[in-house]
C-alpha positions as CSV (number, residue, x, y, z in Angstrom):
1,X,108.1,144.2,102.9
2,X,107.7,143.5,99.1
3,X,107.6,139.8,99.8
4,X,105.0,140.1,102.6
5,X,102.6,142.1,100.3
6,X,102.9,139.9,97.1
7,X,101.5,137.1,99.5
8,X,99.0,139.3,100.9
9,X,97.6,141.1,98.1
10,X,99.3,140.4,95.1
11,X,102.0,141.7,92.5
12,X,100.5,144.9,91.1
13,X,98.9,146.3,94.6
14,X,102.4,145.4,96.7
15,X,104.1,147.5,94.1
16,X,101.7,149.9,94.2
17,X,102.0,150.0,97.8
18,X,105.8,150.4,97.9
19,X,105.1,153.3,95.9
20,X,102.6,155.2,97.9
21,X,105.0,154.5,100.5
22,X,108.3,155.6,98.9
23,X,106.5,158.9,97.7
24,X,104.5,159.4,101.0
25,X,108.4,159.6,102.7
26,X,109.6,161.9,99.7
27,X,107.1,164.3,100.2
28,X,107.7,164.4,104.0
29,X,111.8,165.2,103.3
30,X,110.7,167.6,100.6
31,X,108.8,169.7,103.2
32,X,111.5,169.2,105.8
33,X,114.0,170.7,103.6
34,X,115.0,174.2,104.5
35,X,116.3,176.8,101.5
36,X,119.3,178.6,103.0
37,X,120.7,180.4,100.1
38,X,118.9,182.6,97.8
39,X,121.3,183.1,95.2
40,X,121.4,180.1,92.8
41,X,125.3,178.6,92.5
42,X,126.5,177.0,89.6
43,X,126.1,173.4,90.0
44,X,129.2,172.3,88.8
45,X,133.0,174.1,89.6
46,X,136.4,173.0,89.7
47,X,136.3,173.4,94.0
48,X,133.6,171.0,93.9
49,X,135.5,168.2,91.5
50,X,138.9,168.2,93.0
51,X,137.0,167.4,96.9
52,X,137.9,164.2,97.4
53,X,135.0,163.5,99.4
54,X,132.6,164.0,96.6
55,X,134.2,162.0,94.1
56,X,134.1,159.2,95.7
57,X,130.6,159.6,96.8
58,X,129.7,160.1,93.2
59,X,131.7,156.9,91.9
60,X,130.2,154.7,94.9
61,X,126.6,156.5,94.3
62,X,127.5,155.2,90.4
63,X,128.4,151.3,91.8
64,X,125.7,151.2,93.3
65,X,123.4,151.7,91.0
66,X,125.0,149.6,88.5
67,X,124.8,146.5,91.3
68,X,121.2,147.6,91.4
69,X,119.5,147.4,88.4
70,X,122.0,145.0,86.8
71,X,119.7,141.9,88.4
72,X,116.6,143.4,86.7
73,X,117.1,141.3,83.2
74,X,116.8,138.2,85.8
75,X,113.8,139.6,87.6
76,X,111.7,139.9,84.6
């Protein structure tokens, strides 16, 4: 998409673009989300760190952010 619109209208307005897009879709998920709970829960206990399932979401969500933004030095 980013490549079509640099051809099409340029550097700044294709970012731009992706960004009126990205937020457009963050604003429809934010009003799709449904509160369940009214008592707040406290955001990190020892249940939660000892799931196996979560810590490896958390390291791959981590290696895949490093992979991301380690190319930007090149970009630029």
């Amino acid at each position: 998409m980013l490549h079509h619109l640099f051809k099409r209208v340029g550097f700044g307005w294709g970012i731009r673009i992706a960004g009126f897009v990205s937020g457009a879709g963050c604003v429809v998920a934010t009003l799709a989300t449904n509160v369940r709970s009214q008592k707040p829960s406290p955001c990190l206990t020892v249940k939660v760190v000892t799931d196996i399932r979560f810590v490896l979401l958390s390291a791959g969500s981590c290696l895949v952010a490093l992979g991301m933004h380690r190319p930007i030095p090149f970009f630029y």
